[in-house]
N, C-alpha and C positions, 0 to 999 in steps of 0.2 A: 527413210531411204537407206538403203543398205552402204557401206562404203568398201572399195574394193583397194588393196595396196597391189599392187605390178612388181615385183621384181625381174629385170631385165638387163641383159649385158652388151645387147647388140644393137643390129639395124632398128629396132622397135617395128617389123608390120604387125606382128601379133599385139604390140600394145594399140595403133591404129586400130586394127579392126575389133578389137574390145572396146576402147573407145566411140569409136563411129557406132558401135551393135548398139551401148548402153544411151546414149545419143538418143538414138531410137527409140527406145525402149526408157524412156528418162523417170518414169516412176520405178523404177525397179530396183537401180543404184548406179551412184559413179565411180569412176576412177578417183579417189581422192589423193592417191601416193605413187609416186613411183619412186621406189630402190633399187639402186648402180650402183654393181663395184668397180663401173669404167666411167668413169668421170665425164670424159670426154667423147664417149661412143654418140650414135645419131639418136637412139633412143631417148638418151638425156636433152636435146636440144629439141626431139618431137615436142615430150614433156612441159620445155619451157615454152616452146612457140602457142602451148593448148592452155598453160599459165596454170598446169599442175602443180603442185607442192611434191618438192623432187630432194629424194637425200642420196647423195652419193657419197661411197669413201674407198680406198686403197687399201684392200688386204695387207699389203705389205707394209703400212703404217702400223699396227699393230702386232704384237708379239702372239698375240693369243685368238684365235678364234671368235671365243665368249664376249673377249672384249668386244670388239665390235657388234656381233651378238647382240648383247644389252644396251648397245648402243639403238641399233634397228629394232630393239621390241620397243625401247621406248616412243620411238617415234611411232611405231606401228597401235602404242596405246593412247597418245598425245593425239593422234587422228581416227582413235574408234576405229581402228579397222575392223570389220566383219568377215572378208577373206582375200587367203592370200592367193595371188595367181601368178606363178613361176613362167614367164614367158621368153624362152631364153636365154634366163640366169645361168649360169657356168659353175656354180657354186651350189656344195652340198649343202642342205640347209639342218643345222645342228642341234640337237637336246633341248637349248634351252629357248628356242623359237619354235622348235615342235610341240614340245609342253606346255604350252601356253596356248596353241592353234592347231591340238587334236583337232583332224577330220575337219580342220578349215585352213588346209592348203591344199594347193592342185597343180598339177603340171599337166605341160603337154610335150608327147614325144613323139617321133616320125618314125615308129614301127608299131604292128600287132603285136604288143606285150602281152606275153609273155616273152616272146621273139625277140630280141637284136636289143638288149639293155646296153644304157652308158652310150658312151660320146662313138658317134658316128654309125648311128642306125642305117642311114642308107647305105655308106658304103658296107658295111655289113650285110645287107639286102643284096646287095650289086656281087658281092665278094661270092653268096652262097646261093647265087643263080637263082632265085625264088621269082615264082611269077607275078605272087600278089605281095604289097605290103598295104602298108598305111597309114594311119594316127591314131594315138590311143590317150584318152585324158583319163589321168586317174589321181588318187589320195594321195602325198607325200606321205612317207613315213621315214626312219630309219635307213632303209636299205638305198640303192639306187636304182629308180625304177621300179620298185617293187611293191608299190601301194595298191590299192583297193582299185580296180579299175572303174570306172565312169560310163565313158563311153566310146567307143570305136568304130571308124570307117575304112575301108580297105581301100586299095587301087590295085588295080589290075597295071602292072607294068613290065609286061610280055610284050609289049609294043614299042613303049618308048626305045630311045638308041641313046642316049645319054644319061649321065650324073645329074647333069642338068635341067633336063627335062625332066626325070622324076622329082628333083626339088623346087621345079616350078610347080608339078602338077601336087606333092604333098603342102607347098606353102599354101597352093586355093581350098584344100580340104582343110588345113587348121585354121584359115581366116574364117571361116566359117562355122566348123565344127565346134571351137574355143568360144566363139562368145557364145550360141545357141548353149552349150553346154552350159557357162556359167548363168546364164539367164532361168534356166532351168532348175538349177539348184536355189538359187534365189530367189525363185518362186515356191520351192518349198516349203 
């Protein structure tokens, strides 16, 4: 069975519905890890209430990057991780975590990438009056946002009237889209 690391900074529903898909699907692999740089975020407490093995730490406790870096591969080797899935994470993920997990990291982001990269895809979508946006999961690499794409689903949001309501209706397209996605890759 495959095992998958989470990194997450927030709410956790994207770790939820990873979770609950793989659940499902329980030969295929679990959630074995979740990685916080918010110690105290709900994601971190999802994690403990599911009785994951949870490592968090404070960017600001260290001076360097790498340092904590090396900190997170090592755990991410101590648990075999097979892949990584960025749910959330708020942080660029660096050199020496990449190199090690070519083409086994993934994210997911709330725009049609090549469209509206970095922090605040919707409103970005909202700002440039576009009818359609949507979700797009793809490869981490180097840049931001700018990996190999995966896979992609659109919305049509000509209709909605709020911020809000297109971030309800992109949250039900990556509870969905995200774990199908991963499950699919792992069955590769």
């Amino acid at each position: 069975m495959k095992k998958i690391a989470i990194f997450a900074s927030g709410t956790g529903s994207n770790f939820l519905a990873i979770n609950d898909a793989l659940n499902v699907n329980s030969n295929i692999a679990e959630v074995e890890l979740l990685v916080s740089d918010k110690p105290n975020s709900l994601v971190v407490k999802h994690a403990q209430k599911l009785n994951k093995n949870v490592f968090t730490f404070t960017p600001k406790d260290f001076s360097r990057k790498i340092e904590y870096e090396n900190i997170i591969l090592s755990k991410l080797e101590e648990h075999e991780i097979d892949l990584i899935v960025l749910a959330g994470y708020m942080r660029i993920i660096g050199k020496t975590i990449l190199s090690k997990y070519n083409k086994k990291i993934i994210n997911i982001h709330p725009s049609l990438l090549p469209s509206f990269k970095g922090i605040d895809a919707i409103g970005q979508a909202i700002e440039h009056k576009v009818k359609v946006t949507g979700v797009t999961v793809h490869y981490v690499d180097e840049g931001v946002d700018t990996g190999e794409i995966i896979a992609q689903k659109s919305l049509d949001i000509s209709s909605l009237n709020s911020r809000e309501e297109i971030e309800k209706e992109i949250h039900k397209i990556e509870h969905l889209l995200y774990p199908n996605t991963i499950i699919k890759l792992l069955e590769e």
